[in-house]
N, CA, C and O atoms as a GROMACS GRO file, in nm:
protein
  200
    1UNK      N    1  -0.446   0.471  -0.148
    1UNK     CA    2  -0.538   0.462  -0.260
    1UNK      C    3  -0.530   0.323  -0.321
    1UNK      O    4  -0.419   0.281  -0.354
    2UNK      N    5  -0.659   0.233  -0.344
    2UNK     CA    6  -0.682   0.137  -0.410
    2UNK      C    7  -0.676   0.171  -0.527
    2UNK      O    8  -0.739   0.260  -0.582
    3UNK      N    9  -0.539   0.049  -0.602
    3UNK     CA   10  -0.571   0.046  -0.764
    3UNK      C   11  -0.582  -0.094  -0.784
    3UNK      O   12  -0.507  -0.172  -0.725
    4UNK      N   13  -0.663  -0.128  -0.860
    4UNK     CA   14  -0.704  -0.204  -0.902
    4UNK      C   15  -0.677  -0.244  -1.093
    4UNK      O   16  -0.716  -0.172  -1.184
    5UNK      N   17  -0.620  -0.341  -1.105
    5UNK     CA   18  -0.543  -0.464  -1.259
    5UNK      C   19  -0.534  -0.585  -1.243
    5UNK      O   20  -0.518  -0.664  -1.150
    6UNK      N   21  -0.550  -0.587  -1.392
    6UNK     CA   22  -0.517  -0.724  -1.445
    6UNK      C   23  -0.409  -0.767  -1.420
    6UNK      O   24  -0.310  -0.715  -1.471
    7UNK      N   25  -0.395  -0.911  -1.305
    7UNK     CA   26  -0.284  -0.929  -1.300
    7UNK      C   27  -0.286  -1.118  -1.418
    7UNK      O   28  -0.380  -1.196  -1.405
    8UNK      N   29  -0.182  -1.143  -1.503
    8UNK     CA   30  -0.186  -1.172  -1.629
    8UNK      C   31  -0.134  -1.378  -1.534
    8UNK      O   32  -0.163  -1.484  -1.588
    9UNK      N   33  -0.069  -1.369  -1.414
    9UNK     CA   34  -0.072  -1.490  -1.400
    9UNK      C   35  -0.188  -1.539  -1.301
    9UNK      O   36  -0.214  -1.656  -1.326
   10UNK      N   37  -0.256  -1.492  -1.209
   10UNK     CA   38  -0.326  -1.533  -1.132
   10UNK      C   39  -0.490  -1.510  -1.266
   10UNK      O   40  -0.595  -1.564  -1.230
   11UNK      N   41  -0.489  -1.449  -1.376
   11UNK     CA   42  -0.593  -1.440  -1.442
   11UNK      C   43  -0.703  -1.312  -1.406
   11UNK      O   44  -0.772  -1.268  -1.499
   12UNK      N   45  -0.718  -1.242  -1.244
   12UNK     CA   46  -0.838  -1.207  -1.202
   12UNK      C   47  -0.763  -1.087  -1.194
   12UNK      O   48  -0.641  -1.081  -1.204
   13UNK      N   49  -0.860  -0.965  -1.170
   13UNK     CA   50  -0.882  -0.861  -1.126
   13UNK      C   51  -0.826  -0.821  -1.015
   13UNK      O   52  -0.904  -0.795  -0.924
   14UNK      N   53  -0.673  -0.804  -0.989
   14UNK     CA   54  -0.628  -0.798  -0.816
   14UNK      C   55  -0.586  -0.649  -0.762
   14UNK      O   56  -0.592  -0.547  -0.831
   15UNK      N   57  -0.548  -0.651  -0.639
   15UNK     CA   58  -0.540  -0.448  -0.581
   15UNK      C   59  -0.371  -0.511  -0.609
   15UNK      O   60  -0.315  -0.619  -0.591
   16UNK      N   61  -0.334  -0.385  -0.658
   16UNK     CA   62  -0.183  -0.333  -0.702
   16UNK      C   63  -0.133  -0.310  -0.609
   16UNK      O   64  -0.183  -0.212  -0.555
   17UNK      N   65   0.001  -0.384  -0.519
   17UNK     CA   66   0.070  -0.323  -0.417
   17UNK      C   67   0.202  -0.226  -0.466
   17UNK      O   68   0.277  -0.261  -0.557
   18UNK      N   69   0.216  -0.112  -0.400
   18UNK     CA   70   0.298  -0.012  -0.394
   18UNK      C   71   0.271   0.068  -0.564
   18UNK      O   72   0.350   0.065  -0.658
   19UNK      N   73   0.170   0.117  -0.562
   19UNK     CA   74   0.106   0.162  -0.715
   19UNK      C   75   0.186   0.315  -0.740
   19UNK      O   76   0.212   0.389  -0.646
   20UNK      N   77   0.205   0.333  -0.820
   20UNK     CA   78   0.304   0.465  -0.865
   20UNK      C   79   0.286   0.493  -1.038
   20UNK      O   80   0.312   0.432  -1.142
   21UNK      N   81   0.225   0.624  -1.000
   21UNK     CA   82   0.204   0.660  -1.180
   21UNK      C   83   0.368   0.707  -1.259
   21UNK      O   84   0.451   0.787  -1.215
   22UNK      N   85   0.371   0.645  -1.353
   22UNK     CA   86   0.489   0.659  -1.507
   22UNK      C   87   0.362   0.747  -1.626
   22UNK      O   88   0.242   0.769  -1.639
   23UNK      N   89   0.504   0.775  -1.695
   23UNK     CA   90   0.439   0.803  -1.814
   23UNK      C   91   0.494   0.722  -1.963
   23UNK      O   92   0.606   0.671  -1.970
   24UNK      N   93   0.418   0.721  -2.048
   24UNK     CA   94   0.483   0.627  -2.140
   24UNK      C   95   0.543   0.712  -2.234
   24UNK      O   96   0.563   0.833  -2.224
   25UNK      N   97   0.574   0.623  -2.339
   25UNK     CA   98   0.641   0.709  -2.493
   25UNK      C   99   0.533   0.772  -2.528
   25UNK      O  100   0.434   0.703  -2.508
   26UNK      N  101   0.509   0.885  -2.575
   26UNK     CA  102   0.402   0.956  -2.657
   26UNK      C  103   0.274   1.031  -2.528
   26UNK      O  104   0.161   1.070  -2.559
   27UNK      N  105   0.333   1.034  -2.390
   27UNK     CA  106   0.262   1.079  -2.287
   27UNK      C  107   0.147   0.994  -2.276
   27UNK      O  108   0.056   1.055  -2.333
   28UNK      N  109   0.116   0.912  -2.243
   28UNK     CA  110   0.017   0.836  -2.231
   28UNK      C  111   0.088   0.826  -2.034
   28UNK      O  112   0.198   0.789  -1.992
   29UNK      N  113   0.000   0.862  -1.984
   29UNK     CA  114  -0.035   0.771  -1.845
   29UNK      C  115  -0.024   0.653  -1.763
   29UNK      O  116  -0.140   0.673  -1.725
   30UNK      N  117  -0.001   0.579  -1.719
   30UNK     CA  118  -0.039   0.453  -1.676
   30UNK      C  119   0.045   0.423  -1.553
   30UNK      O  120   0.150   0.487  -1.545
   31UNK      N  121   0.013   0.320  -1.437
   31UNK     CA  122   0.010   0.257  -1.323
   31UNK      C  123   0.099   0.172  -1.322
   31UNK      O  124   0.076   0.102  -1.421
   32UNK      N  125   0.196   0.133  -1.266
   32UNK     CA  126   0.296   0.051  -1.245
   32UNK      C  127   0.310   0.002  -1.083
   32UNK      O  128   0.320   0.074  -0.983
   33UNK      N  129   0.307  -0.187  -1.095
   33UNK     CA  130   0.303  -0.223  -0.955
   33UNK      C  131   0.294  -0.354  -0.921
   33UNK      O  132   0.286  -0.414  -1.028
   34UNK      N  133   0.289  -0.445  -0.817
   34UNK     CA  134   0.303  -0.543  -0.803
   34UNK      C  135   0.122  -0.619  -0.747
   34UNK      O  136   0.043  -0.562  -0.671
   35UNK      N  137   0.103  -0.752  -0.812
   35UNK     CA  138   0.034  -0.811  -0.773
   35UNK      C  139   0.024  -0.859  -0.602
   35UNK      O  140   0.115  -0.924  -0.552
   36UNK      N  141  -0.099  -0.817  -0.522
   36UNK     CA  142  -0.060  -0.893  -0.380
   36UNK      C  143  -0.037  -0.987  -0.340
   36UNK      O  144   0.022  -1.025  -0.239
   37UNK      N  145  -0.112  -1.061  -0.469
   37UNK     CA  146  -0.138  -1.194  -0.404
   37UNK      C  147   0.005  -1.277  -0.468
   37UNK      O  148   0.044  -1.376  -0.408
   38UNK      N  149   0.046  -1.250  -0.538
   38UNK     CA  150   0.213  -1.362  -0.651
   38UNK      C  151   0.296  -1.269  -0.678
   38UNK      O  152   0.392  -1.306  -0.746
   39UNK      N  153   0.293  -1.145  -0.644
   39UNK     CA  154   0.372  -1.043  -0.693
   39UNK      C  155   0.425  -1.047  -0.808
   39UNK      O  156   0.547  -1.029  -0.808
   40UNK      N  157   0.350  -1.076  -0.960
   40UNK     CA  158   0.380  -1.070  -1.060
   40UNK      C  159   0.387  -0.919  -1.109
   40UNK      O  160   0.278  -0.865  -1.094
   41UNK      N  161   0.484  -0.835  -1.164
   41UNK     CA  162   0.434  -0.674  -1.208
   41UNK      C  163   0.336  -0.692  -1.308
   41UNK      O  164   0.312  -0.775  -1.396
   42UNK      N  165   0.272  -0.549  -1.248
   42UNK     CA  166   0.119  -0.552  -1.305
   42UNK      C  167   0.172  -0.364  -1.389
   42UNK      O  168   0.246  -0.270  -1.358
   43UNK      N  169   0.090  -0.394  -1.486
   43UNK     CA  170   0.046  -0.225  -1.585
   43UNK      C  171  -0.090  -0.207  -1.576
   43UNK      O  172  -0.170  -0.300  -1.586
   44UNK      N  173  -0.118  -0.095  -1.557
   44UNK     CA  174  -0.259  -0.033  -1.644
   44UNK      C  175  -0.240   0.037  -1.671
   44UNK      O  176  -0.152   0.099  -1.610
   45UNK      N  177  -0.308   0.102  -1.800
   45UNK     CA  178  -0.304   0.218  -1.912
   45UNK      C  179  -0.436   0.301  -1.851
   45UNK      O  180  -0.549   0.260  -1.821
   46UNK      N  181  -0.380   0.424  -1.846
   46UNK     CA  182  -0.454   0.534  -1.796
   46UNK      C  183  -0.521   0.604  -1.868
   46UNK      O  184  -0.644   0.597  -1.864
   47UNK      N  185  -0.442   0.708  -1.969
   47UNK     CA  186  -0.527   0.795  -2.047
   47UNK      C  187  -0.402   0.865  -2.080
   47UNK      O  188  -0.286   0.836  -2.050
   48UNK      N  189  -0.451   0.964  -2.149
   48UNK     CA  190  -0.324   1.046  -2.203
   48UNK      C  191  -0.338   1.190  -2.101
   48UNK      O  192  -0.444   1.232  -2.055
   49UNK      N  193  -0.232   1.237  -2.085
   49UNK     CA  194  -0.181   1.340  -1.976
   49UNK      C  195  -0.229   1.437  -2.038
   49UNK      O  196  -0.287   1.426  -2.146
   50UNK      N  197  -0.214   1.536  -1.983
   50UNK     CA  198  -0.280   1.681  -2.101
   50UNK      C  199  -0.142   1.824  -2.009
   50UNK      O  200  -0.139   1.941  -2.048
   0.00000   0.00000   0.00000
């Protein structure tokens, strides 16, 4: 599965290598993973879990 974030040093829109859902403090959702292209770690915020 393609995920797709902001990765914060290359600036652009890049696919997340090895993507794996966490959950945060207060159940909130979100994506944890590495940039392909600089492997900087990348987040995205999902939604809240139910």
């Amino acid at each position: 599965m393609e995920e797709i974030a902001y990765c914060v040093k290359c600036r652009e829109k890049r696919e997340m290598k090895e993507p794996k859902e966490v959950e945060m403090k207060g159940g909130r959702r979100a994506m944890s993973g590495t940039c392909t292209t600089c492997g900087t770690k990348m987040f995205k915020i999902l939604g809240k879990a139910k």
